[in-house]
N, CA and C of each residue as an Amber inpcrd file, in Angstrom:
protein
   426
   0.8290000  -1.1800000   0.0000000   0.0000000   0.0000000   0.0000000
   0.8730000   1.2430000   0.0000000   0.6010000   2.0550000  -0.8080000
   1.0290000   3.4470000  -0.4670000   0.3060000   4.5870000  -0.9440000
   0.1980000   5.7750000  -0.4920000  -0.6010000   7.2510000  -1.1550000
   0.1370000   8.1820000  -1.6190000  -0.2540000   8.7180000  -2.7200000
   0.2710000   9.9210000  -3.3800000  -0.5920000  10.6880000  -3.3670000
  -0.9720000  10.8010000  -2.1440000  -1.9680000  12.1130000  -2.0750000
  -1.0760000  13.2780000  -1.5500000  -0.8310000  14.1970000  -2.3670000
  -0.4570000  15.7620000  -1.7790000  -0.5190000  15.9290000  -0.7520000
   0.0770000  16.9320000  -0.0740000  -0.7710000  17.7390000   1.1730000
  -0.0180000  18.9550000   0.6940000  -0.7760000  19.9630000  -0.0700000
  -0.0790000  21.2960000  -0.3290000  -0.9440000  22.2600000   1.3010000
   0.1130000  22.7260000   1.8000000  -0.4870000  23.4180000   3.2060000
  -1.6750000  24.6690000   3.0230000  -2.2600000  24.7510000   3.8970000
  -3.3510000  25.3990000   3.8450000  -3.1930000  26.8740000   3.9180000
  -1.6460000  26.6430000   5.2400000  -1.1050000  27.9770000   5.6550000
   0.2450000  27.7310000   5.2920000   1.3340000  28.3810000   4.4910000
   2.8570000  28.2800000   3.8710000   3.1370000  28.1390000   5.1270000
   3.1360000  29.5510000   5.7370000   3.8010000  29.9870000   6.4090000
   3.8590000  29.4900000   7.8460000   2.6820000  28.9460000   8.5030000
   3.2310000  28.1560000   9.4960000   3.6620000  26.8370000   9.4030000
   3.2240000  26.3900000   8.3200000   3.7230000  25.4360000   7.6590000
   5.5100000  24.9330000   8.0410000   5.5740000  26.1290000   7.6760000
   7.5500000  26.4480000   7.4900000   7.7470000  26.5450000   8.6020000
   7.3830000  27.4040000   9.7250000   7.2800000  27.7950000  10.4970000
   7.7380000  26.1180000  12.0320000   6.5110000  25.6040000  11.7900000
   6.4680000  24.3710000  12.7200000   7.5140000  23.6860000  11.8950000
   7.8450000  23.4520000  10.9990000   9.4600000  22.8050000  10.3060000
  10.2210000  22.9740000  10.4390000  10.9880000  24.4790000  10.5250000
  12.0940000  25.0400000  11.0620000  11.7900000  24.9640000  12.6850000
  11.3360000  25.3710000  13.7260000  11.2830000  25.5510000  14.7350000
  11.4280000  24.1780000  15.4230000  10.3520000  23.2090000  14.7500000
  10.5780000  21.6690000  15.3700000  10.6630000  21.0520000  13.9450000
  12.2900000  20.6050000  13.2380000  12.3920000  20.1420000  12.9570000
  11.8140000  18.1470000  12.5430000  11.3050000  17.8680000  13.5720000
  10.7840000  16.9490000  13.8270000   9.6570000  16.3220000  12.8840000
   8.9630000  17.6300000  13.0710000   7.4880000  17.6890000  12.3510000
   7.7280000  17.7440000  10.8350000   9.0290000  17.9430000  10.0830000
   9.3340000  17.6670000   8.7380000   9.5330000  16.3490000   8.7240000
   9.7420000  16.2880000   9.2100000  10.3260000  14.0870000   9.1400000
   9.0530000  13.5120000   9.5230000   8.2350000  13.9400000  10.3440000
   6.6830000  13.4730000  10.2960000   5.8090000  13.7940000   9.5410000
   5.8980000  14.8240000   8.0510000   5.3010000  15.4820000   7.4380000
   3.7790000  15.9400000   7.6980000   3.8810000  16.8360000   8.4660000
   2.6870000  17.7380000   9.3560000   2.7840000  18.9750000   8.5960000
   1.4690000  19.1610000   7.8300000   1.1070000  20.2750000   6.9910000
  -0.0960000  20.8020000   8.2280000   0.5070000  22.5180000   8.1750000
  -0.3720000  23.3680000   9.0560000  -1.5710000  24.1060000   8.1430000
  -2.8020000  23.7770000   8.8820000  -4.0830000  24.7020000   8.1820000
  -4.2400000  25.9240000   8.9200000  -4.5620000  26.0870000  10.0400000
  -4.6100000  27.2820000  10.5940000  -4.2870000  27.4760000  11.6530000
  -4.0640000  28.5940000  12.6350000  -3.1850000  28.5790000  13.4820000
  -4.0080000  29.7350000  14.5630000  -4.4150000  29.6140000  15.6400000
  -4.9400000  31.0820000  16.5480000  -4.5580000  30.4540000  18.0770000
  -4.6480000  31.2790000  18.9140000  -4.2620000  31.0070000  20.4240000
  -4.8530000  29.8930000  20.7510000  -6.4800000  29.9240000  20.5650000
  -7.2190000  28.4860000  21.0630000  -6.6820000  27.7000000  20.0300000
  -6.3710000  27.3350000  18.9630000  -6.5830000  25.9030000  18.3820000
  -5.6910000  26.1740000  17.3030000  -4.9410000  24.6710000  16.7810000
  -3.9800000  24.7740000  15.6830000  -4.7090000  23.3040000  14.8980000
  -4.7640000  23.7810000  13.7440000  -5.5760000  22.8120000  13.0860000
  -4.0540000  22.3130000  11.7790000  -4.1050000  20.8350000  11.4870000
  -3.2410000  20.3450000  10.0380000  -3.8670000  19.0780000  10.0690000
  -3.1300000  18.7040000   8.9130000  -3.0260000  17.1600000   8.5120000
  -1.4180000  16.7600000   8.0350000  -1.9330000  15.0220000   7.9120000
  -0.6640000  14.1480000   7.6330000  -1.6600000  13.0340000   6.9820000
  -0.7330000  12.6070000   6.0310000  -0.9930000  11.3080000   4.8090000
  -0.6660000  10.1280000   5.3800000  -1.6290000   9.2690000   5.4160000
  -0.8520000   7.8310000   5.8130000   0.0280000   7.5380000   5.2720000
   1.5260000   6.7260000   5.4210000   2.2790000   6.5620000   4.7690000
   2.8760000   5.3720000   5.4910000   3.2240000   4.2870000   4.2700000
   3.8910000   2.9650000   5.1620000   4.6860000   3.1290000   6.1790000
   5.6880000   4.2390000   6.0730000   6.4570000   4.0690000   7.2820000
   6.4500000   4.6000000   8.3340000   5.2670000   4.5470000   8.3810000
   4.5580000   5.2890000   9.4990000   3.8530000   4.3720000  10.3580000
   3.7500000   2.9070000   9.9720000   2.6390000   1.9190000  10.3190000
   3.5830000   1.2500000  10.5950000   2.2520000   0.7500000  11.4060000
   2.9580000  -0.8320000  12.3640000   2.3020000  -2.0370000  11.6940000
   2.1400000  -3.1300000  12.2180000   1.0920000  -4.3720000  11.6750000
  -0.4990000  -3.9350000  11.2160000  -0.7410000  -4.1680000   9.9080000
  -1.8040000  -4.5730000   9.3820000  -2.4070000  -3.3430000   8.5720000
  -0.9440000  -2.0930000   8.6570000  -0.9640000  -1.0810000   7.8490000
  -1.7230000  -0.1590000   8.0100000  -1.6590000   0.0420000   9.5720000
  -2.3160000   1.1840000  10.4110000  -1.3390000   1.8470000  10.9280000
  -1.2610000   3.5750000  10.8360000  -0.2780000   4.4970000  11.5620000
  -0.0580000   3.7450000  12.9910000   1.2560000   3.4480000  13.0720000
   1.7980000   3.3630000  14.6850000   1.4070000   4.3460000  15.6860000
   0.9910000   3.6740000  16.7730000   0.9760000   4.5080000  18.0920000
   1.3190000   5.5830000  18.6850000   2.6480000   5.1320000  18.4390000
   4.0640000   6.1410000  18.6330000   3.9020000   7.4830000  17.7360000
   3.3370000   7.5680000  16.1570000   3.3840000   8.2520000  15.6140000
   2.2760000   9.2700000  15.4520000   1.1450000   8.7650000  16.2380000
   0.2850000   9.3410000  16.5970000   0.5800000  10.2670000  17.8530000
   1.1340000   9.5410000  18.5900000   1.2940000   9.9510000  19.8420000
   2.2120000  11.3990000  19.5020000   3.6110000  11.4190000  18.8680000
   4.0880000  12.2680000  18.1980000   3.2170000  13.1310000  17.4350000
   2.7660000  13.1000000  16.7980000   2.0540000  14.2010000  16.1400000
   1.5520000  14.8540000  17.2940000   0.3480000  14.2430000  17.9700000
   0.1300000  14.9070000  19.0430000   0.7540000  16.0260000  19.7240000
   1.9190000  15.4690000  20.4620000   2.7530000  15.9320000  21.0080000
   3.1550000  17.0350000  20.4430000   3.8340000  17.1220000  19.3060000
   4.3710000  18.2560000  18.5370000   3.3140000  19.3360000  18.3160000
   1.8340000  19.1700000  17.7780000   0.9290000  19.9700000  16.9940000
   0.7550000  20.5100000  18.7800000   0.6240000  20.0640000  20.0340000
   0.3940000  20.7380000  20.8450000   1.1730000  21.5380000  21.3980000
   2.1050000  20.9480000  21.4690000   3.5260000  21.9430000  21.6950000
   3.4680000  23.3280000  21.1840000   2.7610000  23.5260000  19.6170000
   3.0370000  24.2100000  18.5430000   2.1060000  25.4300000  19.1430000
   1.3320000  24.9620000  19.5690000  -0.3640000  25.5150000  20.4270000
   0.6300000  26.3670000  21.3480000   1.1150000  25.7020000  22.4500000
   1.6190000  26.1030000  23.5220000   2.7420000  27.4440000  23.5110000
   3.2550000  27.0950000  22.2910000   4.3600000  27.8280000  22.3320000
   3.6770000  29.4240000  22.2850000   2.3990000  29.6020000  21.9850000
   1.9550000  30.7610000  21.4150000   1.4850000  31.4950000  22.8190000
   1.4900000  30.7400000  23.8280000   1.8080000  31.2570000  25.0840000
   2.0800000  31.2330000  26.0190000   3.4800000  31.2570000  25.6290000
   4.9570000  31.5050000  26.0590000   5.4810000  32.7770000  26.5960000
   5.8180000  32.9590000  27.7030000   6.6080000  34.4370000  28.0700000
   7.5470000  35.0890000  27.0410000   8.1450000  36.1300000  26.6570000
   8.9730000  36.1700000  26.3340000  10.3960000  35.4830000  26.5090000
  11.1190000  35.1620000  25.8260000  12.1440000  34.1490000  25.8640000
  12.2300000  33.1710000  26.5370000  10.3210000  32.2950000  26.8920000
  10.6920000  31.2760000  27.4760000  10.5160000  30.1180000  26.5560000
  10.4140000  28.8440000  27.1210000  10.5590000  27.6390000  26.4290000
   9.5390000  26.8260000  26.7390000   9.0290000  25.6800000  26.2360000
   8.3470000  24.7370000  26.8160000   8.9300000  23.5130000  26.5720000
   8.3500000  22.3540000  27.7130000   9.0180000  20.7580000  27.5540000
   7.5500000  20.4940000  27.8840000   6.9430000  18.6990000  27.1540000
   6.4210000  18.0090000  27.4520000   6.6390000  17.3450000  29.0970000
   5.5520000  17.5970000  30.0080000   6.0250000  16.7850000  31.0330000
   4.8110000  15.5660000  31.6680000   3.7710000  15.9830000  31.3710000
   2.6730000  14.4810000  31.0290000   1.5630000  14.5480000  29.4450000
   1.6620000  13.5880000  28.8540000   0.9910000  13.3450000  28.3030000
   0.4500000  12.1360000  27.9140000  -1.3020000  12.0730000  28.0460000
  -2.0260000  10.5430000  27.9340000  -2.6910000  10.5290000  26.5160000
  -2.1850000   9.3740000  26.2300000  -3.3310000   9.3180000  24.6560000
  -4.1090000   7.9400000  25.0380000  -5.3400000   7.9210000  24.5180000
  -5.9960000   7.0580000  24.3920000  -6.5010000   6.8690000  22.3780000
  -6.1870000   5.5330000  22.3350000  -6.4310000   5.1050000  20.8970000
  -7.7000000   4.3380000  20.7910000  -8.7280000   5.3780000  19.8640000
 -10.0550000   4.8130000  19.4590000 -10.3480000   3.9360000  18.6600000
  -9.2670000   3.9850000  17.8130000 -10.1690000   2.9700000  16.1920000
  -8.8330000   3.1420000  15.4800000  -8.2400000   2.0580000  14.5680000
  -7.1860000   1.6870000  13.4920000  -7.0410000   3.1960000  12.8260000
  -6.5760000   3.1050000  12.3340000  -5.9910000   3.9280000  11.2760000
  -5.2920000   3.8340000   9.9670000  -5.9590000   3.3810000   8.6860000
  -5.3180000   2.5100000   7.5020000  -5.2380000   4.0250000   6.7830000
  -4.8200000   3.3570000   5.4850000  -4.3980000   4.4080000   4.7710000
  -5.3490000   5.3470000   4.3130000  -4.9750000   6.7740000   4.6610000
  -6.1080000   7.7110000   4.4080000  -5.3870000   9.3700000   4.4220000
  -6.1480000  10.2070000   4.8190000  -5.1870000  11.7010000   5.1210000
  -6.1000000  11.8920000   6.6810000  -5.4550000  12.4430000   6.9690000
  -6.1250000  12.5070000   8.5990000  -5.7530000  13.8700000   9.0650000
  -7.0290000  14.4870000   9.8570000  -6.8890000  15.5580000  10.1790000
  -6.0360000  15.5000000  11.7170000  -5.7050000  17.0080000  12.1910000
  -5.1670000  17.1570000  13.7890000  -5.9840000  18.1940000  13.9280000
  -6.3190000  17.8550000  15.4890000  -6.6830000  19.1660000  15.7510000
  -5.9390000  19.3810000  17.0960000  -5.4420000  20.6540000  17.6190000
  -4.9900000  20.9390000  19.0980000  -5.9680000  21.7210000  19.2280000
  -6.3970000  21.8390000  20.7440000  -7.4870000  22.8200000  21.2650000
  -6.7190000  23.2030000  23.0660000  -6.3730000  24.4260000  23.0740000
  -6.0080000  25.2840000  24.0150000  -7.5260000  24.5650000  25.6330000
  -6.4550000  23.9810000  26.5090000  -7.1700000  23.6270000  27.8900000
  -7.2010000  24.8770000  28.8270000  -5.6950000  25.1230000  28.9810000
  -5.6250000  26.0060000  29.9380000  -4.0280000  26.4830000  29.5670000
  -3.3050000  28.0780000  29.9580000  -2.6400000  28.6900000  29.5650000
  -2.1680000  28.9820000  31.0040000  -1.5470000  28.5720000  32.0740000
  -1.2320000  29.3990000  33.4100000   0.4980000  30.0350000  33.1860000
   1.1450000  30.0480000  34.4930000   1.9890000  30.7910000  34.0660000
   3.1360000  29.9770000  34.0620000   3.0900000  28.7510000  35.1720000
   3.6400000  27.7210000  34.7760000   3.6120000  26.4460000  34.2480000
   2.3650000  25.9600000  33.8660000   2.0470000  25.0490000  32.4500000
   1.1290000  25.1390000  31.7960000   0.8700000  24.5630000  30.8530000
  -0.1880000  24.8990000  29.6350000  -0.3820000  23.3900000  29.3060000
  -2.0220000  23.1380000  28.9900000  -2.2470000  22.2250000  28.8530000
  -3.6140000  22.1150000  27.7160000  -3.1070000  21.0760000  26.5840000
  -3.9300000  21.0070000  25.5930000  -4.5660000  19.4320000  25.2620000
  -5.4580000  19.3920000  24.1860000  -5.9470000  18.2300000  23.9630000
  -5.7020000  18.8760000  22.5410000  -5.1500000  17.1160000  21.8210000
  -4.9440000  17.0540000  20.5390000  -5.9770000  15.5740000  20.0830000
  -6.5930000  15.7160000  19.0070000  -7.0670000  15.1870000  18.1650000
  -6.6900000  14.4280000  16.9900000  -6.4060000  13.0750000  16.6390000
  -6.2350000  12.6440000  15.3170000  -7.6880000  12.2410000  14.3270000
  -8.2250000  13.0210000  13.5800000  -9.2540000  12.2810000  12.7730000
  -9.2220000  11.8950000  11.7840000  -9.9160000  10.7440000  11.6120000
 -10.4380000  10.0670000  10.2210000 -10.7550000  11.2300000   8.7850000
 -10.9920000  10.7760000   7.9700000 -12.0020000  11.3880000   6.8230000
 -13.4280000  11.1220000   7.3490000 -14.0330000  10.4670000   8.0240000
 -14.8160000  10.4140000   7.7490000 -15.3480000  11.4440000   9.3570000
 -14.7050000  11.9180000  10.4610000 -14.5210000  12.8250000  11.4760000
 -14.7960000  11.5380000  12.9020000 -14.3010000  11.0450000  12.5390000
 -13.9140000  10.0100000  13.7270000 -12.4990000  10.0390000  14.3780000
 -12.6040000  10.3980000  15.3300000 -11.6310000  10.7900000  16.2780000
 -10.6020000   9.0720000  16.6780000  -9.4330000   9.1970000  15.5890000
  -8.5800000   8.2670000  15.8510000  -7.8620000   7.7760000  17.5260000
  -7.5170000   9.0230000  17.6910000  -6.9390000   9.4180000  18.5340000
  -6.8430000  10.6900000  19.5950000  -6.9630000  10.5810000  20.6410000
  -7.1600000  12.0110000  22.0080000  -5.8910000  11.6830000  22.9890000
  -5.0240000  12.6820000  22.6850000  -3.9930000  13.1730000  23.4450000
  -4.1480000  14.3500000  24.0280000  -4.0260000  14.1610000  25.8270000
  -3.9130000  15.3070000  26.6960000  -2.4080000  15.2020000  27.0840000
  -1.9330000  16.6870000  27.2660000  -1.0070000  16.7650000  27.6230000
  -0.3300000  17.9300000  28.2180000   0.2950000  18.4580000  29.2910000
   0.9510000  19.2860000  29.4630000   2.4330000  19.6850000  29.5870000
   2.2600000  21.2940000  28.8030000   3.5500000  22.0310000  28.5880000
   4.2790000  22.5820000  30.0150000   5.4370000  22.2350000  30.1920000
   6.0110000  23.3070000  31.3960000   6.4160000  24.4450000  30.3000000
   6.3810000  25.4650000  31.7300000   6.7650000  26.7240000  31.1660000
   7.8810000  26.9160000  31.3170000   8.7210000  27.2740000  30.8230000
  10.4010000  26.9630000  30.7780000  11.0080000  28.5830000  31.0640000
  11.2820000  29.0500000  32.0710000  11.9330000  30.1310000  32.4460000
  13.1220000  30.6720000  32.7200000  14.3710000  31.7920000  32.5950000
  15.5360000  31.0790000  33.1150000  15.9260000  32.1720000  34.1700000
């Protein structure tokens, strides 16, 4: 199995943006749609090497996306010159995931002054929620 489905980004520029900043998210190919304080919306293409047995996105890579698209959330409020680290995050996995394009969604929980905490979303095409990752940002100060 494999897809040649595009993902031309919705938004260039954060696009580039979450690539340069977290490198990471280029090697996971995470295209950004829109971007505001509450919520950061993209997608990602199924792609074999992304899957585990029976040619469903791995765990792990869900879990990653997660992680990163919330991070991406978080960073937007951030002190001046501070930082954030992952320091809990739970995913719970709803339903397989075969080859398809799948949406993310992050949605802003709470913003304090020392962590920030979001819920990320993996969905289907068809808006079935693959995947729900909570997780919180420390606020990184120096």
């Amino acid at each position: 199995m494999s897809t040649e489905t595009p993902l031309v980004p919705g938004d260039p520029a954060n696009t580039e943006w979450i690539k340069t900043s977290m490198p990471f998210t280029d090697l996971c190919e995470v295209v950004i749609d829109s971007l505001t304080p509450e919520r950061v919306t993209g997608r990602v293409a199924w792609k074999e090497q992304f899957c585990t047995v029976n040619g469903n996105l791995h765990g792990g890579y869900l879990m990653s996306l997660a992680d990163a698209v919330g991070a991406f959330l978080s960073v937007q409020h951030l002190p001046e010159g501070a930082g954030t680290s992952t320091i809990s995050s739970s995913t719970n996995f709803l339903r397989p995931a075969p080859q398809a394009v799948y949406s993310i969604v992050s949605t802003l929980v709470m913003a304090g002054r020392r962590t920030i905490t979001v819920t990320t979303d993996v969905i289907n095409p068809d808006g079935k929620v693959v995947s729900r990752t909570t997780q919180t940002q420390a606020v990184l100060t120096t």
